[in-house]
C-alpha positions as CSV (number, residue, x, y, z in Angstrom):
1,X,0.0,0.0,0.0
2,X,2.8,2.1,0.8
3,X,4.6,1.5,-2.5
4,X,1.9,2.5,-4.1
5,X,0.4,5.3,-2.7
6,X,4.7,7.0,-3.4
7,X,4.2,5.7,-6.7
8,X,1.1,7.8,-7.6
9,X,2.9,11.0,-5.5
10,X,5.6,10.8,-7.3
11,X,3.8,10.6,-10.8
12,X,1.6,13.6,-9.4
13,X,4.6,15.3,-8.9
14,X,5.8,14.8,-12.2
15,X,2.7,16.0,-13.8
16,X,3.4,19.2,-11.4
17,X,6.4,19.7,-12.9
18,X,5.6,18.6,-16.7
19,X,2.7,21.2,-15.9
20,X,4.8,24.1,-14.6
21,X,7.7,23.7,-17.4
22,X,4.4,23.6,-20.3
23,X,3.6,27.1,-18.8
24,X,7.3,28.5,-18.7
25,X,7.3,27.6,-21.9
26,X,4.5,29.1,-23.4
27,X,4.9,32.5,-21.3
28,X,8.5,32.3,-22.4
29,X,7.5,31.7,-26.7
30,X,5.1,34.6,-25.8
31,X,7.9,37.2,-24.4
32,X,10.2,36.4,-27.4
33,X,7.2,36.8,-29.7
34,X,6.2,40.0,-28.2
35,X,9.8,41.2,-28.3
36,X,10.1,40.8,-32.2
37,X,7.0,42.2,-33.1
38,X,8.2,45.0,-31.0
39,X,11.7,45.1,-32.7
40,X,10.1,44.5,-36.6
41,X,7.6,47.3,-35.7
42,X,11.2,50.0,-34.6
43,X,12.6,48.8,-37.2
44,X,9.6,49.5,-39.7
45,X,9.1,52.7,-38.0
46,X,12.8,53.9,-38.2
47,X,13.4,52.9,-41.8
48,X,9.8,55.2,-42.6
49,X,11.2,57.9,-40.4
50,X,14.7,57.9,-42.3
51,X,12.7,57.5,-45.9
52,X,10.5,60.4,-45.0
53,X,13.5,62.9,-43.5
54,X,15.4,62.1,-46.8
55,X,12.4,63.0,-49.2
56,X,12.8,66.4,-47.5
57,X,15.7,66.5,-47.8
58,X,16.8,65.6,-51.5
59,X,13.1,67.5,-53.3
60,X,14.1,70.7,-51.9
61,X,17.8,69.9,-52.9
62,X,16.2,69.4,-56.5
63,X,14.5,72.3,-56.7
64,X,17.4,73.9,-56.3
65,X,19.6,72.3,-58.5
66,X,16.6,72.8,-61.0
67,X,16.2,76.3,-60.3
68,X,19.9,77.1,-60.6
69,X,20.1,75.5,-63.8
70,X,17.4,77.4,-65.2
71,X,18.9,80.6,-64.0
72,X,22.5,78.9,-65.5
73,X,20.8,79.0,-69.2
């Protein structure tokens, strides 16, 4: 009776832990997911930021350059 009453503790306990590890695990795939959706959306934003600063940059640059050139000829 003994015998088998540690057996089924122990195999609770195992299912404890099995149980526990499952949910590190998951919270753990959900953290890294979070954290690159987080890093793709930066990264998306940055590049849009940089695109848009340069457009303003270069258009009024080729005015210019148009401008000058007209008054050149």
């Amino acid at each position: 009776m003994n015998t088998c009453l540690s057996t089924v503790v122990a195999a609770a306990v195992v299912e404890v832990i099995i149980a526990i590890a499952v949910a590190v695990a998951a919270v753990v795939v959900v953290v890294v997911v979070v954290v690159v959706v987080v890093v793709v959306v930066v990264v998306v934003v940055v590049v849009v930021e940089v695109a848009v600063f340069l457009s303003f940059l270069f258009i009024p640059l080729q005015e210019c350059s148009l401008v000058i050139g007209k008054k050149a000829q």
